[in-house]
PyMOL Python script that loads the backbone (N, CA, C, O; Angstrom):
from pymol import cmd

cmd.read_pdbstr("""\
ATOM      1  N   UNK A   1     127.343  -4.356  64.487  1.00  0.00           N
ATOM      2  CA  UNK A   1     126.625  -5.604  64.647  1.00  0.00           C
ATOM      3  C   UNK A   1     127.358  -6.461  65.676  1.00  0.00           C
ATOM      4  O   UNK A   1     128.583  -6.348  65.712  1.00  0.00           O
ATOM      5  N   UNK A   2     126.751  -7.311  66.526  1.00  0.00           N
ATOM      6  CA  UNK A   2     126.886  -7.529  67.298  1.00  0.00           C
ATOM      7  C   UNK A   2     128.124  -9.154  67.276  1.00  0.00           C
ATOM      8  O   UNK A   2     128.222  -9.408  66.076  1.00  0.00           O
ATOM      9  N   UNK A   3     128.867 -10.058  67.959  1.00  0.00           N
ATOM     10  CA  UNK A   3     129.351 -10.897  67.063  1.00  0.00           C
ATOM     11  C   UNK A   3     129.285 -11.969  67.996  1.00  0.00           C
ATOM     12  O   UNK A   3     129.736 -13.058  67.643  1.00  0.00           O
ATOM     13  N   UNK A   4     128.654 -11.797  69.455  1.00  0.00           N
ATOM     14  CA  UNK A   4     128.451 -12.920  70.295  1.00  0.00           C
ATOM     15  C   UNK A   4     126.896 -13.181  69.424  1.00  0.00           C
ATOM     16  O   UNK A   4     126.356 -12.376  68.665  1.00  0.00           O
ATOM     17  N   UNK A   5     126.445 -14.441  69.776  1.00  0.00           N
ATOM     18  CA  UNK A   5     124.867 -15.486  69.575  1.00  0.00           C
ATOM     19  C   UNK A   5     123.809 -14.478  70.025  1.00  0.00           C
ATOM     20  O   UNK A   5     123.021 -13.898  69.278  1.00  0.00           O
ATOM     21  N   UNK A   6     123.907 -14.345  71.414  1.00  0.00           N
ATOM     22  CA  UNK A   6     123.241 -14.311  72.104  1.00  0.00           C
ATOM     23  C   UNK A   6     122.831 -12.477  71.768  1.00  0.00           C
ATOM     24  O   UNK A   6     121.720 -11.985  71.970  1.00  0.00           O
ATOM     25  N   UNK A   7     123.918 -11.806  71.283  1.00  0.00           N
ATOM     26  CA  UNK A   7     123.672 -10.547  71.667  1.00  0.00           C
ATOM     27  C   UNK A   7     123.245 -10.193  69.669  1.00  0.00           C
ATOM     28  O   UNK A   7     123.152  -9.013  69.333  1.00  0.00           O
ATOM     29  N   UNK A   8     123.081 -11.090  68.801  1.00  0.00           N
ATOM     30  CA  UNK A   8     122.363 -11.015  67.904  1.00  0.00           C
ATOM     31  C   UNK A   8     121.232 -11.217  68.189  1.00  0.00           C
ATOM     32  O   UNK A   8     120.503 -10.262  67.923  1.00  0.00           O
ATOM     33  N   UNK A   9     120.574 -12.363  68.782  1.00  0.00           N
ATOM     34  CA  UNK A   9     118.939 -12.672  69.410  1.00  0.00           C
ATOM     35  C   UNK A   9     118.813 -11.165  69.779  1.00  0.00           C
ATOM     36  O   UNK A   9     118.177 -10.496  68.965  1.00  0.00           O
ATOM     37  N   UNK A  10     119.386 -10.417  71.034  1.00  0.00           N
ATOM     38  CA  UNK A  10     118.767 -10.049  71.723  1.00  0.00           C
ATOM     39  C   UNK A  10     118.276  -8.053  70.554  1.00  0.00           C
ATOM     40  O   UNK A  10     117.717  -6.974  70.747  1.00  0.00           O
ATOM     41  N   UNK A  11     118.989  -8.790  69.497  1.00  0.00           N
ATOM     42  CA  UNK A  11     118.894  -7.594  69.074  1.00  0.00           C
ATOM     43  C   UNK A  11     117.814  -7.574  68.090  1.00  0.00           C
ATOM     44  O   UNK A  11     117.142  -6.553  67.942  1.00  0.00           O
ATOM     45  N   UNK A  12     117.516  -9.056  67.134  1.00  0.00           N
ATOM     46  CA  UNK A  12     116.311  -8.971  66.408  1.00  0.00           C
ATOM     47  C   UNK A  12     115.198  -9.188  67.381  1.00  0.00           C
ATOM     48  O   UNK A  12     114.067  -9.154  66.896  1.00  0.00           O
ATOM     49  N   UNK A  13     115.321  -9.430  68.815  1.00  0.00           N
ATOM     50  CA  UNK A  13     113.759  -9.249  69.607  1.00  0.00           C
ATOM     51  C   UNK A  13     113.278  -7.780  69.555  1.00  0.00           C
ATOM     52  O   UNK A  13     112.269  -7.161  69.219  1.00  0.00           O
ATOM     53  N   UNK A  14     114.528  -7.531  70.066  1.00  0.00           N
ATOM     54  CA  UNK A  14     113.924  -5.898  70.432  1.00  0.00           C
ATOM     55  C   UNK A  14     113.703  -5.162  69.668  1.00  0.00           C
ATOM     56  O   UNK A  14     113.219  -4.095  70.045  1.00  0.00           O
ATOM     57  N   UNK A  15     114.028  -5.451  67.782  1.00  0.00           N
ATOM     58  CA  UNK A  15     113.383  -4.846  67.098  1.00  0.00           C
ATOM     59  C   UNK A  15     112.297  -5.322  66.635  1.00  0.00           C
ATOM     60  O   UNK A  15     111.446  -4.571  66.159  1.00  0.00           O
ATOM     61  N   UNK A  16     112.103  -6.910  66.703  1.00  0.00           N
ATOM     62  CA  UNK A  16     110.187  -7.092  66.921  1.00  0.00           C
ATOM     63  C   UNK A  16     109.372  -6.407  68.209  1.00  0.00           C
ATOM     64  O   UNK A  16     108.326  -5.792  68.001  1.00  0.00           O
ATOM     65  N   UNK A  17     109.762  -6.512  69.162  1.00  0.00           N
ATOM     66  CA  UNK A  17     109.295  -5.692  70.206  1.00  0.00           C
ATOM     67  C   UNK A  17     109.028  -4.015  69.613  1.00  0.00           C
ATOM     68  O   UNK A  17     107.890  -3.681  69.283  1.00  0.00           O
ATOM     69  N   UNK A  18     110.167  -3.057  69.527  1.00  0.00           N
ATOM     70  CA  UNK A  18     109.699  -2.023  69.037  1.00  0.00           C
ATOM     71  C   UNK A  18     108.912  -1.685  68.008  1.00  0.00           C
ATOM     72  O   UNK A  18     108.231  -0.663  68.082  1.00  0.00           O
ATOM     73  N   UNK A  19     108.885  -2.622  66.717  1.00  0.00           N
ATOM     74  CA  UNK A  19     107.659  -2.784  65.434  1.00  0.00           C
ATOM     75  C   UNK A  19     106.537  -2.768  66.593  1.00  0.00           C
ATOM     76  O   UNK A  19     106.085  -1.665  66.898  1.00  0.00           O
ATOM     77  N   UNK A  20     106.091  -3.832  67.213  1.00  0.00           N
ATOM     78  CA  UNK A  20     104.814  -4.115  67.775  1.00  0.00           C
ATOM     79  C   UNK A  20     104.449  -2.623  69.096  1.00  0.00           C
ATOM     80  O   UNK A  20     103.429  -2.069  69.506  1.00  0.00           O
ATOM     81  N   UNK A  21     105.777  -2.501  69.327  1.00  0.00           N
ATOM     82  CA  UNK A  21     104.970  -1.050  70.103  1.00  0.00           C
ATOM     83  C   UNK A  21     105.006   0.216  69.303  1.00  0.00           C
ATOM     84  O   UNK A  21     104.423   1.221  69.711  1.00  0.00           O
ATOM     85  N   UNK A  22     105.591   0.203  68.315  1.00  0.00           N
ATOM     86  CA  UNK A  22     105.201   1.257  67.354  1.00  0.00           C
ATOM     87  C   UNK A  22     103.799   1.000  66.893  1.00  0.00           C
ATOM     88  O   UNK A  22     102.933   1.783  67.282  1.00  0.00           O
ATOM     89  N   UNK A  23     103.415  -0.149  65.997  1.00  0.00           N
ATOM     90  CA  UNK A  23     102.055  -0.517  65.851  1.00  0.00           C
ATOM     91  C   UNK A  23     100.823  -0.366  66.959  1.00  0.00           C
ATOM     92  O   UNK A  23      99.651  -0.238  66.606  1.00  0.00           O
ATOM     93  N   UNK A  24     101.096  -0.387  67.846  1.00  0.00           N
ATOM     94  CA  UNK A  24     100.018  -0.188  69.375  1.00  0.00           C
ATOM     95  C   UNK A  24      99.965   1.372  69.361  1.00  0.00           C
ATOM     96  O   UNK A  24      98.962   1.991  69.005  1.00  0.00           O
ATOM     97  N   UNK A  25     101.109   1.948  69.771  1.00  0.00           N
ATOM     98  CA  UNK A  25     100.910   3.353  69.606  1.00  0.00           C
ATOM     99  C   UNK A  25     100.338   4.126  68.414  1.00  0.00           C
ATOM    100  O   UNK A  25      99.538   5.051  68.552  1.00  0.00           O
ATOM    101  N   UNK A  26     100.733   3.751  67.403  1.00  0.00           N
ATOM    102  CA  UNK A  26     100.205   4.328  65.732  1.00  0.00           C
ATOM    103  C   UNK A  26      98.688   4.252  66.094  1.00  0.00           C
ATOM    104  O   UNK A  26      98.035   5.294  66.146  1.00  0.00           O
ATOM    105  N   UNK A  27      98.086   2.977  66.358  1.00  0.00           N
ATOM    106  CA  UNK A  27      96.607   2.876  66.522  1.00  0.00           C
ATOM    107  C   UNK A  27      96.168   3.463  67.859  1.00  0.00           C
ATOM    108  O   UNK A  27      95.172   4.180  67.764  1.00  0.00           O
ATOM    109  N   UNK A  28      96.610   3.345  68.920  1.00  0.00           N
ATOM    110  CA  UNK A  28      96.315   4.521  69.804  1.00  0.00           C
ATOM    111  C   UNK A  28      95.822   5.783  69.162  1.00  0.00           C
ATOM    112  O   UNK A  28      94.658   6.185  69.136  1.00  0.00           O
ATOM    113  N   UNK A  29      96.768   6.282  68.705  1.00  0.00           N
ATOM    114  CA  UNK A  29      97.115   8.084  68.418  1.00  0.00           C
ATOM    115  C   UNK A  29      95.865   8.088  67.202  1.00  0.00           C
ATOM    116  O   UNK A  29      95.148   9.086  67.277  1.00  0.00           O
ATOM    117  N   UNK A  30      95.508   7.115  66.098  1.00  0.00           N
ATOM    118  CA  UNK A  30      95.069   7.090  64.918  1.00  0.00           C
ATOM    119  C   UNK A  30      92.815   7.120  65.553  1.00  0.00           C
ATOM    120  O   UNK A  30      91.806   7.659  65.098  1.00  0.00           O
ATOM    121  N   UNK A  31      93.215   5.938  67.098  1.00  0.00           N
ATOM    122  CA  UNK A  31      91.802   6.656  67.617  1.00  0.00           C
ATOM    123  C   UNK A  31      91.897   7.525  68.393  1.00  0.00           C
ATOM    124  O   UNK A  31      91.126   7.542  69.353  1.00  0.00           O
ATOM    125  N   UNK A  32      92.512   8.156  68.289  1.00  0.00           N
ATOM    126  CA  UNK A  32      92.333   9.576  69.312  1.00  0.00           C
ATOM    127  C   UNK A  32      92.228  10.657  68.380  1.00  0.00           C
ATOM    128  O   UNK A  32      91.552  11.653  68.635  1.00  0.00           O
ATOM    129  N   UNK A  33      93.019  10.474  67.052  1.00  0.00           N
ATOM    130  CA  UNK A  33      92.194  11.985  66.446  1.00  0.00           C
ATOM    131  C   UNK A  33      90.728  11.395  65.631  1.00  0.00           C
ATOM    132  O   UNK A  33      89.866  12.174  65.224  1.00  0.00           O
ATOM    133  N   UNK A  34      90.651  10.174  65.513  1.00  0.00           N
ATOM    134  CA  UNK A  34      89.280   9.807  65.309  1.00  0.00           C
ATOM    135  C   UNK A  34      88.281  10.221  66.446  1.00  0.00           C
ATOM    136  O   UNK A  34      87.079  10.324  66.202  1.00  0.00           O
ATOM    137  N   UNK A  35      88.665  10.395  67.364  1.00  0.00           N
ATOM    138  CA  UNK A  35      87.589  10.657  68.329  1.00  0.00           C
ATOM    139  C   UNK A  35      87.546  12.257  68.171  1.00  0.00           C
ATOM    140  O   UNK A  35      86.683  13.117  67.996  1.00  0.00           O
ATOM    141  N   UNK A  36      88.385  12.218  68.266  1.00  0.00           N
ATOM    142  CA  UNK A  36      88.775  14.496  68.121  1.00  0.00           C
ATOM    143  C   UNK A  36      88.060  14.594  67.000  1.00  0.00           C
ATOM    144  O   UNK A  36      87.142  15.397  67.164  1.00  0.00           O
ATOM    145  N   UNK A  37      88.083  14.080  65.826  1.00  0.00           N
ATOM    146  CA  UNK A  37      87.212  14.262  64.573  1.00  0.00           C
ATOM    147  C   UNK A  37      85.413  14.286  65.042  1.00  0.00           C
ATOM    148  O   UNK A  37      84.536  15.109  64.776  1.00  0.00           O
ATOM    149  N   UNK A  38      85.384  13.245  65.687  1.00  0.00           N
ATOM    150  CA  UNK A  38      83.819  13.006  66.235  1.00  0.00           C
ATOM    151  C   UNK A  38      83.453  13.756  67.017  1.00  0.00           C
ATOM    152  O   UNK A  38      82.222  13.746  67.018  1.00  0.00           O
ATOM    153  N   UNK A  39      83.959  14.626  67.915  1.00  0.00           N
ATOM    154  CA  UNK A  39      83.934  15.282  69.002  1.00  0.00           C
ATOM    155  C   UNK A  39      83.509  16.781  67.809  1.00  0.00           C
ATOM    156  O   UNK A  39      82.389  17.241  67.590  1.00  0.00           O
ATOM    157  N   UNK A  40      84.670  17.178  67.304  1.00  0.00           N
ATOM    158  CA  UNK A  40      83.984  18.233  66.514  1.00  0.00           C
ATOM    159  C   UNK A  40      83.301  18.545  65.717  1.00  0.00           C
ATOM    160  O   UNK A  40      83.152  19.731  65.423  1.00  0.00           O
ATOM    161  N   UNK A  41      82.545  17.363  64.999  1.00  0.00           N
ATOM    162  CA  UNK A  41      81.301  17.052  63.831  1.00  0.00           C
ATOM    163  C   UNK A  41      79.962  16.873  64.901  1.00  0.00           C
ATOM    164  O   UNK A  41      79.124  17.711  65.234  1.00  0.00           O
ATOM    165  N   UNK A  42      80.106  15.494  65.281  1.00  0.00           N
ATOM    166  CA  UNK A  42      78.834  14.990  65.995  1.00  0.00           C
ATOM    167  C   UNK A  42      78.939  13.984  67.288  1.00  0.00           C
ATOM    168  O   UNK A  42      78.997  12.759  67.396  1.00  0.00           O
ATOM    169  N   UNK A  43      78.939  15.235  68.351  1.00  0.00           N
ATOM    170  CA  UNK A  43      79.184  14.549  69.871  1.00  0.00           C
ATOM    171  C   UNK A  43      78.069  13.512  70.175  1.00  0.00           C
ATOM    172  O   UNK A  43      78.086  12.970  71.280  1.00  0.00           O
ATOM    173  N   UNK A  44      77.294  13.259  69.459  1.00  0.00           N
ATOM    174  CA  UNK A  44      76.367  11.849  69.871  1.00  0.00           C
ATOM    175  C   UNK A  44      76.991  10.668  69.173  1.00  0.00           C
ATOM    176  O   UNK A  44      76.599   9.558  69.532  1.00  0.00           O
ATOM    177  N   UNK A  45      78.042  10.758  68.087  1.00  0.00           N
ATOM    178  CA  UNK A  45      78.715   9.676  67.629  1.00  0.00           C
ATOM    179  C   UNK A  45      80.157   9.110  68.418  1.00  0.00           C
ATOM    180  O   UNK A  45      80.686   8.002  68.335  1.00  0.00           O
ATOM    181  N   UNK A  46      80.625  10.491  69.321  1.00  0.00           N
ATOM    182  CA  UNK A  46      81.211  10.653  69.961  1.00  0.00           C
ATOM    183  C   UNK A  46      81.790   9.297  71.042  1.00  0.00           C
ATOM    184  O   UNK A  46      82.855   8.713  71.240  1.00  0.00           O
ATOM    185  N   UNK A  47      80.563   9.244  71.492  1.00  0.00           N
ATOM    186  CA  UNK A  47      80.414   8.242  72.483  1.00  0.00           C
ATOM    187  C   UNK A  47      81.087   7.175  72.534  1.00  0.00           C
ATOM    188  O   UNK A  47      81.879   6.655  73.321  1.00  0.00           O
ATOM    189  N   UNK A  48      80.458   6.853  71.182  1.00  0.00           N
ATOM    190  CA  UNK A  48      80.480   5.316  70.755  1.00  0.00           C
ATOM    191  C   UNK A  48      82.305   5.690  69.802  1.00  0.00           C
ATOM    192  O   UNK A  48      83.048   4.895  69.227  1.00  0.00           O
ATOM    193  N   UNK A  49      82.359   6.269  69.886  1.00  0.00           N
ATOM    194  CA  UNK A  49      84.310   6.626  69.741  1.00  0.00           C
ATOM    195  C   UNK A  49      84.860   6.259  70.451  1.00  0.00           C
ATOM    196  O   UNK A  49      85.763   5.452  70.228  1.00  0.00           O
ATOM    197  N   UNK A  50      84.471   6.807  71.915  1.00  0.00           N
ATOM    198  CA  UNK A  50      85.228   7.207  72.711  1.00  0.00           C
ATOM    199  C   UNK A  50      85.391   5.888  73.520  1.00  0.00           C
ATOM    200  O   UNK A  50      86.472   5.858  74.107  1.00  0.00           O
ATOM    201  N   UNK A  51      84.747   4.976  73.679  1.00  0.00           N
ATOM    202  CA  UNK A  51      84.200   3.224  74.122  1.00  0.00           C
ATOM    203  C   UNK A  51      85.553   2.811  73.099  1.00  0.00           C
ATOM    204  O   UNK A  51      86.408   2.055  73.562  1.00  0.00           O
ATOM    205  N   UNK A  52      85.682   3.299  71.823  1.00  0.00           N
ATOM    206  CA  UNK A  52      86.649   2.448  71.146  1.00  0.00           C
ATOM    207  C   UNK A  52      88.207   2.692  71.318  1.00  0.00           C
ATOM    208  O   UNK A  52      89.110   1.872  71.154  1.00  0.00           O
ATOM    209  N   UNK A  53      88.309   4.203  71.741  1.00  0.00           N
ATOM    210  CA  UNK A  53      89.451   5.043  71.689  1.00  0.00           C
ATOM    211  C   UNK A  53      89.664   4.178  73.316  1.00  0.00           C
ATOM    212  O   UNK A  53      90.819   3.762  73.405  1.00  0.00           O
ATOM    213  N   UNK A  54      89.057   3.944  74.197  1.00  0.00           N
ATOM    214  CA  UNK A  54      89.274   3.828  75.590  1.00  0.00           C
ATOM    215  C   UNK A  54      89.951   2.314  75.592  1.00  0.00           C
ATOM    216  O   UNK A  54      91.003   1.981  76.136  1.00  0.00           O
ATOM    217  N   UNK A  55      89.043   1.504  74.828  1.00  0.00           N
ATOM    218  CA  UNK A  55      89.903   0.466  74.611  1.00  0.00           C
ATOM    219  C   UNK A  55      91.455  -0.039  73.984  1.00  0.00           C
ATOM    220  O   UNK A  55      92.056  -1.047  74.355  1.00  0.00           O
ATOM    221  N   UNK A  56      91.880   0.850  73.036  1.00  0.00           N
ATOM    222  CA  UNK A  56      92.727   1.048  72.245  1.00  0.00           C
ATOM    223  C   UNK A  56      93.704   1.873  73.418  1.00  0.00           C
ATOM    224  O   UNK A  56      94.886   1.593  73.619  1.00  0.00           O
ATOM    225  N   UNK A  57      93.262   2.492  73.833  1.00  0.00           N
ATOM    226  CA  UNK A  57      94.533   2.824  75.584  1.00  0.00           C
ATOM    227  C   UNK A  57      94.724   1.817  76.553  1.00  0.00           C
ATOM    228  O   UNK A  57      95.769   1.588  77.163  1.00  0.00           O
ATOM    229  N   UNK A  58      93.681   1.252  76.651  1.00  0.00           N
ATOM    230  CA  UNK A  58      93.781   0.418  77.740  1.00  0.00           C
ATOM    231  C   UNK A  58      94.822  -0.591  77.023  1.00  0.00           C
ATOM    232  O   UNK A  58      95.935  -0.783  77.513  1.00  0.00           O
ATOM    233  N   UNK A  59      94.415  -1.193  75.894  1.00  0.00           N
ATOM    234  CA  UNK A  59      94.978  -2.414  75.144  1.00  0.00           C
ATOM    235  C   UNK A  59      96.628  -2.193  75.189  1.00  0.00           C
ATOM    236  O   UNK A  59      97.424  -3.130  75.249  1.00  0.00           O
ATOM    237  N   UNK A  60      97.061  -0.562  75.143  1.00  0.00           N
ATOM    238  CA  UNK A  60      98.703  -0.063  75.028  1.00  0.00           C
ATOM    239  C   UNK A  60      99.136   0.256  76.114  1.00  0.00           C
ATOM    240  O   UNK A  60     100.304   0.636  76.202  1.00  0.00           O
ATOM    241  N   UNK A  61      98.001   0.163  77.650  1.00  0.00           N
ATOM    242  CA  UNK A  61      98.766   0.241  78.703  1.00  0.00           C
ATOM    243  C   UNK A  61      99.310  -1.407  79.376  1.00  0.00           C
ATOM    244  O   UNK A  61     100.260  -1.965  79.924  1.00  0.00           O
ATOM    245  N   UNK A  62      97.726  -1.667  78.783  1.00  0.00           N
ATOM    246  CA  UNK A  62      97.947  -3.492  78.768  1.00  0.00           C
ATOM    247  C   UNK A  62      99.692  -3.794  78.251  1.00  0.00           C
ATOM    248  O   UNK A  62     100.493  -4.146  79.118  1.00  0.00           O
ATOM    249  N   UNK A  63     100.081  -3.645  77.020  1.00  0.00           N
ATOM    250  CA  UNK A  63     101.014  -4.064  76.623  1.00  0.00           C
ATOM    251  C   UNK A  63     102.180  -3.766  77.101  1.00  0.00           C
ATOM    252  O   UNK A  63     103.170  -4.462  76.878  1.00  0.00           O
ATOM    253  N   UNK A  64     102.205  -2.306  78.073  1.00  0.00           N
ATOM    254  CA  UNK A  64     103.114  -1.750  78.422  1.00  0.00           C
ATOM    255  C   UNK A  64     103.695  -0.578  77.171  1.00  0.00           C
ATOM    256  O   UNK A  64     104.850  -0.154  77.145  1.00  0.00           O
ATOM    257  N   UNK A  65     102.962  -0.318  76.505  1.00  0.00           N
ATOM    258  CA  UNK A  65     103.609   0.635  75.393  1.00  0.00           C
ATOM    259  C   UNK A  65     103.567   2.193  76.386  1.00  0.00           C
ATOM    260  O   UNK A  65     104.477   3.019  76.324  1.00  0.00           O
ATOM    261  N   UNK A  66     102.635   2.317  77.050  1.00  0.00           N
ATOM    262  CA  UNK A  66     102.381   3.278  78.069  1.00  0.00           C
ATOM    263  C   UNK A  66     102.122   3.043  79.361  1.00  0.00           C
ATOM    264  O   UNK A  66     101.887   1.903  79.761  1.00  0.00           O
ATOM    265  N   UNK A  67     102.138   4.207  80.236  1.00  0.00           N
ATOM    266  CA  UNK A  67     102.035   3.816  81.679  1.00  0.00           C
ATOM    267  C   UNK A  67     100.579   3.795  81.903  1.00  0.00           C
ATOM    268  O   UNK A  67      99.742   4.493  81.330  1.00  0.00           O
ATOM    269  N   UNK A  68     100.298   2.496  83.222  1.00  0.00           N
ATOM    270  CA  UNK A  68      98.610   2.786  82.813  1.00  0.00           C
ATOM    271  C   UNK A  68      98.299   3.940  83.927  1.00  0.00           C
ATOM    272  O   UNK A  68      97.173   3.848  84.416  1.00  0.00           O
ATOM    273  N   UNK A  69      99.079   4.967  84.391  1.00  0.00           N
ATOM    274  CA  UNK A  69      98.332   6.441  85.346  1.00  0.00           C
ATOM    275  C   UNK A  69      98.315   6.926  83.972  1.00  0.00           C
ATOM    276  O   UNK A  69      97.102   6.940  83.759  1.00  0.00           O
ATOM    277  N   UNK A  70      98.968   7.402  82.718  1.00  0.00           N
ATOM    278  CA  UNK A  70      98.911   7.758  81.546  1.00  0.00           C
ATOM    279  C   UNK A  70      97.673   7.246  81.081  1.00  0.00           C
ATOM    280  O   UNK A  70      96.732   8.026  80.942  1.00  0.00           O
ATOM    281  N   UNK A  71      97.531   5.910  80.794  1.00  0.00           N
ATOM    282  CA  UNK A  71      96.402   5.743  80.173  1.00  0.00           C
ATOM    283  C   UNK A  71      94.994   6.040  80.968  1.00  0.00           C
ATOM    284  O   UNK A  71      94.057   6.574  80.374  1.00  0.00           O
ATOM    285  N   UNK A  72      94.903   5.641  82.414  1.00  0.00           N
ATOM    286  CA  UNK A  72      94.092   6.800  82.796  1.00  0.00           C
ATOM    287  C   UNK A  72      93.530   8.007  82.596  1.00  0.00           C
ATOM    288  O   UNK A  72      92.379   8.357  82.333  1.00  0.00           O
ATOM    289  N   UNK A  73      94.348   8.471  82.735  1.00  0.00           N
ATOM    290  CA  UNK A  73      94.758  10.435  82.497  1.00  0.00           C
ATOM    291  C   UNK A  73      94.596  10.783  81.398  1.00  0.00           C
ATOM    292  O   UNK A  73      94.317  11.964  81.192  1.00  0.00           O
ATOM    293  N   UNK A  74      94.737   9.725  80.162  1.00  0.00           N
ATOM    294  CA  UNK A  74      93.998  10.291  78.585  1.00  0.00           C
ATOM    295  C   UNK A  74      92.487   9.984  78.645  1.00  0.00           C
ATOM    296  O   UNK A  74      91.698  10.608  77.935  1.00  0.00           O
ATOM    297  N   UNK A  75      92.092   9.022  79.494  1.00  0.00           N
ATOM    298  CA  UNK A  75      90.824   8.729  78.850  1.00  0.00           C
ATOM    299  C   UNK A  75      89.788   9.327  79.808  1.00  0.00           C
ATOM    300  O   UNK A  75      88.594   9.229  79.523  1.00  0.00           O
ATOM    301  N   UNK A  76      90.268  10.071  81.166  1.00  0.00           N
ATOM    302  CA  UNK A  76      89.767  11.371  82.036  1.00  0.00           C
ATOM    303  C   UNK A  76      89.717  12.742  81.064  1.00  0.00           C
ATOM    304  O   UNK A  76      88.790  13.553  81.042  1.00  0.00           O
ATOM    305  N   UNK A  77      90.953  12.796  80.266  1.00  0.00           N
ATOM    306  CA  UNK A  77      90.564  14.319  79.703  1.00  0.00           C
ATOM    307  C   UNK A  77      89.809  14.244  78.550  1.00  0.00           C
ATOM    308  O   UNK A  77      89.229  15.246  78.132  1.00  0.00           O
ATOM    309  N   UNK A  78      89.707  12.539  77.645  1.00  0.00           N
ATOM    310  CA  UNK A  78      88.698  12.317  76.431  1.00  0.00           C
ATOM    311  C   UNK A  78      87.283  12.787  77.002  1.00  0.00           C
ATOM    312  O   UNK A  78      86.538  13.664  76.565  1.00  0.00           O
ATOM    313  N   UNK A  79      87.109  11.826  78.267  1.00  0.00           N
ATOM    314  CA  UNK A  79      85.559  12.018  79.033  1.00  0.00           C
ATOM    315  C   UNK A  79      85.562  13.200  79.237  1.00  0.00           C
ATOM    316  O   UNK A  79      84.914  13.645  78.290  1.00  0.00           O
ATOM    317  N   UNK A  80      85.958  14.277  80.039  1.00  0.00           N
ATOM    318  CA  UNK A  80      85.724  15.860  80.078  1.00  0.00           C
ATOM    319  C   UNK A  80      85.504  16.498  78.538  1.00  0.00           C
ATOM    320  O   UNK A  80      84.613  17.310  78.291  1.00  0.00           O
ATOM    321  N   UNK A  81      86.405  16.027  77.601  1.00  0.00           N
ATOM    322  CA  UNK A  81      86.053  16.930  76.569  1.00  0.00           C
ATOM    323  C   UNK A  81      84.702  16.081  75.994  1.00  0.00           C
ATOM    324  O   UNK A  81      83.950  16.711  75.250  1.00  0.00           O
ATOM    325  N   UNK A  82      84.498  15.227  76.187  1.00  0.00           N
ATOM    326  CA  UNK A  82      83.141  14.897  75.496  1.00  0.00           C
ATOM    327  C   UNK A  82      81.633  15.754  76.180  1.00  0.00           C
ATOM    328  O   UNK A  82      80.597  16.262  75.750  1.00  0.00           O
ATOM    329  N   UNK A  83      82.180  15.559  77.229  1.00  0.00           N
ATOM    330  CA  UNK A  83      80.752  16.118  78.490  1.00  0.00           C
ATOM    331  C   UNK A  83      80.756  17.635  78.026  1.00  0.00           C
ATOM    332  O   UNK A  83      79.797  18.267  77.582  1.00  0.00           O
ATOM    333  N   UNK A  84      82.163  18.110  78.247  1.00  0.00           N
ATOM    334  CA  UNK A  84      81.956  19.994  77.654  1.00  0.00           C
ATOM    335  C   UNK A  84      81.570  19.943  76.351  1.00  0.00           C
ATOM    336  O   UNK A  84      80.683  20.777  76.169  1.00  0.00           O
ATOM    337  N   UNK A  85      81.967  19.045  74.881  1.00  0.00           N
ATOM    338  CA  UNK A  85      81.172  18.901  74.085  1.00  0.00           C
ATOM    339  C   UNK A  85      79.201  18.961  73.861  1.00  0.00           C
ATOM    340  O   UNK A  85      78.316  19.580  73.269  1.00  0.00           O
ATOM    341  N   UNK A  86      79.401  17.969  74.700  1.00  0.00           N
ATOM    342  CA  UNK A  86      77.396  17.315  74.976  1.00  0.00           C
ATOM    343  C   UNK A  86      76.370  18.619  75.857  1.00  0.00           C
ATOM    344  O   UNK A  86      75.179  18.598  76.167  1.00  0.00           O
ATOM    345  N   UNK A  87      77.281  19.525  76.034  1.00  0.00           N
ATOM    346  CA  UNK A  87      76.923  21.119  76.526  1.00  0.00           C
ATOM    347  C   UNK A  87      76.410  22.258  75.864  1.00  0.00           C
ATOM    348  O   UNK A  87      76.248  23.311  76.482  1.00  0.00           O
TER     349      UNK A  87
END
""", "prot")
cmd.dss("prot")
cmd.show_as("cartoon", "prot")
cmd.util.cbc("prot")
cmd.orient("prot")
């Protein structure tokens, strides 16, 4: 533990910081196998997943929990697997 002021602050931020990007990511990952669930039952519900899952990336690239070429690049290979789904 730390025994300067300053280097106690800096240590309960960054474990509110990591709670809150653990929480962003948990719900990320939590709509993405929700969408994977929809994708393999019923690709017309799919859709309307995938609108929610897209937001829920964007919202964790927003925050910086991820990079946004990453968050890109997940929600390019969600859209391909939905379209080869809707096939």
């Amino acid at each position: 533990m730390p025994n300067i002021k300053s280097a106690k602050k800096r240590v309960k931020v960054s474990e509110k910081k990591a709670l809150r990007n653990r929480m962003v990511k948990n719900g990320m990952r939590t709509s993405l196998k929700k969408f994977q669930v929809a994708v393999d039952t019923d690709p017309s519900s799919a859709v309307q997943q995938l609108s929610k899952t897209s937001s829920a990336i964007d919202m964790a690239a927003a925050k910086g929990v991820i990079h946004k070429n990453a968050a890109n690049r997940k929600k390019a290979r969600l859209a391909k697997q939905l379209n080869k789904a809707a096939q």
